[in-house]
C-alpha positions as CSV (number, residue, x, y, z in Angstrom):
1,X,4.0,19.5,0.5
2,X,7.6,20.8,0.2
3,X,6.8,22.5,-3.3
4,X,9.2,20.2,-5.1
5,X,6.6,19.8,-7.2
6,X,4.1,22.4,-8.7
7,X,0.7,21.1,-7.3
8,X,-0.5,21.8,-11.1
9,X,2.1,19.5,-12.5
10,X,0.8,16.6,-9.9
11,X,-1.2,13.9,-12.5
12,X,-3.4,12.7,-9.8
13,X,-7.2,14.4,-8.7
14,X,-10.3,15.7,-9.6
15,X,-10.1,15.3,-13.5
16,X,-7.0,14.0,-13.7
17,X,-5.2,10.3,-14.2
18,X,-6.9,7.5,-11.9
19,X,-5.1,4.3,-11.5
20,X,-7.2,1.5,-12.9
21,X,-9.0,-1.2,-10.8
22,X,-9.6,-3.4,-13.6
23,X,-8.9,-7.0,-13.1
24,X,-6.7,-7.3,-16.0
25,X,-5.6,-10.4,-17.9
26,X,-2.5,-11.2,-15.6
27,X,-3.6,-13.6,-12.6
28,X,-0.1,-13.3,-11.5
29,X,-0.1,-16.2,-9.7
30,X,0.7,-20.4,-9.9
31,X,-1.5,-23.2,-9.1
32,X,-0.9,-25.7,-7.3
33,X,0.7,-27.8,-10.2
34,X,2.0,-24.9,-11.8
35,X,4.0,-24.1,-7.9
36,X,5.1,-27.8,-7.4
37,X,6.9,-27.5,-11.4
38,X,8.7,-24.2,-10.8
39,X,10.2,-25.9,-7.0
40,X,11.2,-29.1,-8.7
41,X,13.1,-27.0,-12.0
42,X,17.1,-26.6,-12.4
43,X,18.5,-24.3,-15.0
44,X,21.9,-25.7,-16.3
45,X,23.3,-21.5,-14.9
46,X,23.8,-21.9,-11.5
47,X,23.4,-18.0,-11.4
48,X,19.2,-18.7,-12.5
49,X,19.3,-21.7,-9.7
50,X,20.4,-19.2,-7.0
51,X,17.8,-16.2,-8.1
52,X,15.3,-19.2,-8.1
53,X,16.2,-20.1,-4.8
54,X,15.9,-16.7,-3.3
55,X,12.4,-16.8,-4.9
56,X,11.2,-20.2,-3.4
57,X,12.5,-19.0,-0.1
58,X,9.8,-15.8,-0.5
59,X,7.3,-18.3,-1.2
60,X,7.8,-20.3,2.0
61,X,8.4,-17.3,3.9
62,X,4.8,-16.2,4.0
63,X,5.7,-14.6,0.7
64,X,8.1,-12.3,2.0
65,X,9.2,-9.4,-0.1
66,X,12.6,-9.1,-2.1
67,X,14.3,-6.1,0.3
68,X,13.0,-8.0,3.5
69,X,15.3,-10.7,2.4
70,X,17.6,-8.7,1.4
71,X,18.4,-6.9,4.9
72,X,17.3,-10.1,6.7
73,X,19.8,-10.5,9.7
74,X,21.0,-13.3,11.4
75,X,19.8,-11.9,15.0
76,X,15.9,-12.2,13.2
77,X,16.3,-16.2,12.3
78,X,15.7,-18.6,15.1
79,X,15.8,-22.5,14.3
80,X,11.6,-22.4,14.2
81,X,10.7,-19.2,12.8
82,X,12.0,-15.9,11.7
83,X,10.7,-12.4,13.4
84,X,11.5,-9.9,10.4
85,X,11.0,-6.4,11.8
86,X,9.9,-4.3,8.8
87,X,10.4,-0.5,8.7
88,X,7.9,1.3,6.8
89,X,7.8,5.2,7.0
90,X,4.7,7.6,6.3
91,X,5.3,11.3,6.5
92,X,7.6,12.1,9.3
93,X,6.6,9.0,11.6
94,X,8.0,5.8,11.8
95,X,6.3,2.6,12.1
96,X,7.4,-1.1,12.9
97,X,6.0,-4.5,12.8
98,X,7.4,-7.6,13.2
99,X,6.6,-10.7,11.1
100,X,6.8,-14.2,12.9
101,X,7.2,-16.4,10.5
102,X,7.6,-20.4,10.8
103,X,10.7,-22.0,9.4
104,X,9.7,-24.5,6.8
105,X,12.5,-27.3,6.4
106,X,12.9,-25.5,2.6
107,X,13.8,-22.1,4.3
108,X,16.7,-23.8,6.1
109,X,18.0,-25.8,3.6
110,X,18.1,-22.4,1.2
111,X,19.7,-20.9,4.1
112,X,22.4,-23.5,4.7
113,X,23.0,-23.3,0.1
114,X,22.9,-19.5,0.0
115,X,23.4,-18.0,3.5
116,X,26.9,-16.3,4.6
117,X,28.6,-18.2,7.2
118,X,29.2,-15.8,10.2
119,X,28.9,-15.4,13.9
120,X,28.0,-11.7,13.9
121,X,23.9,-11.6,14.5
122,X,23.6,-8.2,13.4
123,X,25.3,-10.0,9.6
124,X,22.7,-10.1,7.0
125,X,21.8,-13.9,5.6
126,X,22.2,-13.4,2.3
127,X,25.0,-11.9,0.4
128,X,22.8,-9.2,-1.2
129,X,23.5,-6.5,1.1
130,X,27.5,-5.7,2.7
131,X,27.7,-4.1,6.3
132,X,28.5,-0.3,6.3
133,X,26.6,0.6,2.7
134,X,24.6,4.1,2.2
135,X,20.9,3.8,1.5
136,X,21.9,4.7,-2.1
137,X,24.0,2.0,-2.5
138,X,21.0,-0.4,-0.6
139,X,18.7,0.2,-3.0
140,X,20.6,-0.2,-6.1
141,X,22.0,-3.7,-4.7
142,X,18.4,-4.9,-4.1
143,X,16.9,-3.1,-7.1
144,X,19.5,-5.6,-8.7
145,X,18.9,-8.0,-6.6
146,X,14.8,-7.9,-8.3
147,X,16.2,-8.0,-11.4
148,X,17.8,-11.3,-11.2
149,X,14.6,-12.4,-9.6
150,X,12.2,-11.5,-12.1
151,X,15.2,-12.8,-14.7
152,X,15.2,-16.3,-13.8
153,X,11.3,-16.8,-13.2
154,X,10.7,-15.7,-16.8
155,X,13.7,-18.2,-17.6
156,X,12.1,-21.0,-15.3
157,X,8.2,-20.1,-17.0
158,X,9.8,-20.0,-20.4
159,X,11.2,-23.3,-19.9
160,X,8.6,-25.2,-18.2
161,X,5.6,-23.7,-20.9
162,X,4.0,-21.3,-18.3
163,X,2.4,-18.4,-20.1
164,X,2.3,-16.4,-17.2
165,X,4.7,-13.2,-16.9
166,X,6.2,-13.1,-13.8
167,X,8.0,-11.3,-10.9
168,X,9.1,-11.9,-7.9
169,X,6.0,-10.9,-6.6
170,X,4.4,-14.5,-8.3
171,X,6.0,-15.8,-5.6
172,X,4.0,-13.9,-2.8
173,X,0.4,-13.8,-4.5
174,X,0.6,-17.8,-4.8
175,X,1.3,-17.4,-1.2
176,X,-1.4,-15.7,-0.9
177,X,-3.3,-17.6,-3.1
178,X,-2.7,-21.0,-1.1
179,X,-3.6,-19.8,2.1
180,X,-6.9,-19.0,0.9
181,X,-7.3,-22.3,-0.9
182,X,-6.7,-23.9,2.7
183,X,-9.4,-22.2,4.5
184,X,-7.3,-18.9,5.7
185,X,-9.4,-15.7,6.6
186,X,-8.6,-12.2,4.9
187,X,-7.8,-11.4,8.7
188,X,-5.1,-14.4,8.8
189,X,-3.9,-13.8,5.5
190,X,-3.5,-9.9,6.6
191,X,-1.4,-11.0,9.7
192,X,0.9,-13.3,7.6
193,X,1.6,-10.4,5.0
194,X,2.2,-8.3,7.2
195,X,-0.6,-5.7,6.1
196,X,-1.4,-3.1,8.6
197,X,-4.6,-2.2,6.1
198,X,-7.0,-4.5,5.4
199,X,-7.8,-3.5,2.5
200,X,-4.0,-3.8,0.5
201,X,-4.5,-7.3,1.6
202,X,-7.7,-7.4,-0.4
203,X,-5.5,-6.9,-3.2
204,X,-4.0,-10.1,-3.2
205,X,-7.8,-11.9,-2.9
206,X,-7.8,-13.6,-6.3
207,X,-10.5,-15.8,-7.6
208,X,-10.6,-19.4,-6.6
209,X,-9.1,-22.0,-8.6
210,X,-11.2,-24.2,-10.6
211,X,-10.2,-26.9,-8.6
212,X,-12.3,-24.9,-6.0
213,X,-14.8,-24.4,-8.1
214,X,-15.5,-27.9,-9.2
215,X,-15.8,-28.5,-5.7
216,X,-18.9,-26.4,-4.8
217,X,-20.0,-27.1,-8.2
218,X,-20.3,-30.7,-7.1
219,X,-21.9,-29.8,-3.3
220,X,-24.6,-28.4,-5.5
């Protein structure tokens, strides 16, 4: 819209690249076993522990997302949930939504290992971010921040004999995948993500488990 770009040059429309829907190879996320063997796993680099702790608190944070722990705050952790405002912005309006989400015994004790200890609530938890940084400098620290992520999960999968490659967002699709396998609806799963479309939260629908399976195979 601002011409920075020819519209010719743009790779998307009629005739042009389409992303594809297929469902790939990847099922980019663990089972239940799979989970349960990445939680109980300790690299000998304390460096890989602490990236693999950031990754387990996404996990029982309702999957949360890299850069929403990142600029986590102290004023958004309560002692029984947190209420992560995101900020997501589409053209020239801003939106908000907050995220309520339960504090599981893991998130606190990952907390109390990795958090900063300060009385300011508007501090962030982690030490990913510092107060008074540009956006420039923000995304770069949690661009590196990803890195580390997706670093010590292929360490950790390496390790433990998973064949799966993995990023940080393993962590939220297993999320995903074991509310499902409790009974969630797409409408419940939608609310915990934090999804104002339905239809991104489709995305993250994966096939059932065979353990599932076996199930209704044997109701048959």
């Amino acid at each position: 819209r601002q011409n920075v770009v020819p519209s010719y040059l743009y790779p998307f429309g009629v005739g042009k690249y389409v992303i594809p829907e297929g469902e790939g190879t990847v099922k980019n996320f663990l089972e239940q076993s799979e989970k349960d063997r990445l939680i109980n796993y300790r690299d000998t680099d304390e460096r890989i522990n602490e990236s693999l702790d950031y990754c387990l608190f996404s996990y029982y944070a309702n999957g949360l997302n890299f850069a929403d722990i990142a600029r986590l705050r102290r004023n958004e952790v309560f002692p029984d949930h947190i209420a992560r405002r995101r900020q997501k912005t589409k053209g020239r309006q801003k939106k908000s939504k907050t995220l309520i989400i339960p504090m599981h015994p893991k998130m606190k004790e990952i907390i109390h290992r990795r958090g900063q200890i300060t009385l300011n609530p508007n501090d962030y938890v982690f030490p990913i971010l510092k107060a008074g940084m540009s956006e420039e400098e923000i995304f770069f620290a949690i661009r590196s921040f990803v890195r580390r992520g997706n670093v010590a999960l292929n360490k950790a999968f390496k390790a433990l004999g998973l064949s799966e490659r993995p990023t940080t967002y393993t962590l939220r699709h297993t999320f995903s995948s074991m509310m499902l396998e409790m009974g969630a609806s797409t409408e419940e799963l939608q609310d915990a993500l934090g999804h104002r479309n339905i239809q991104t939260t489709e995305h993250y629908k994966h096939g059932f488990s065979l353990k599932k399976k076996m199930k209704f195979s044997e109701g048959l």
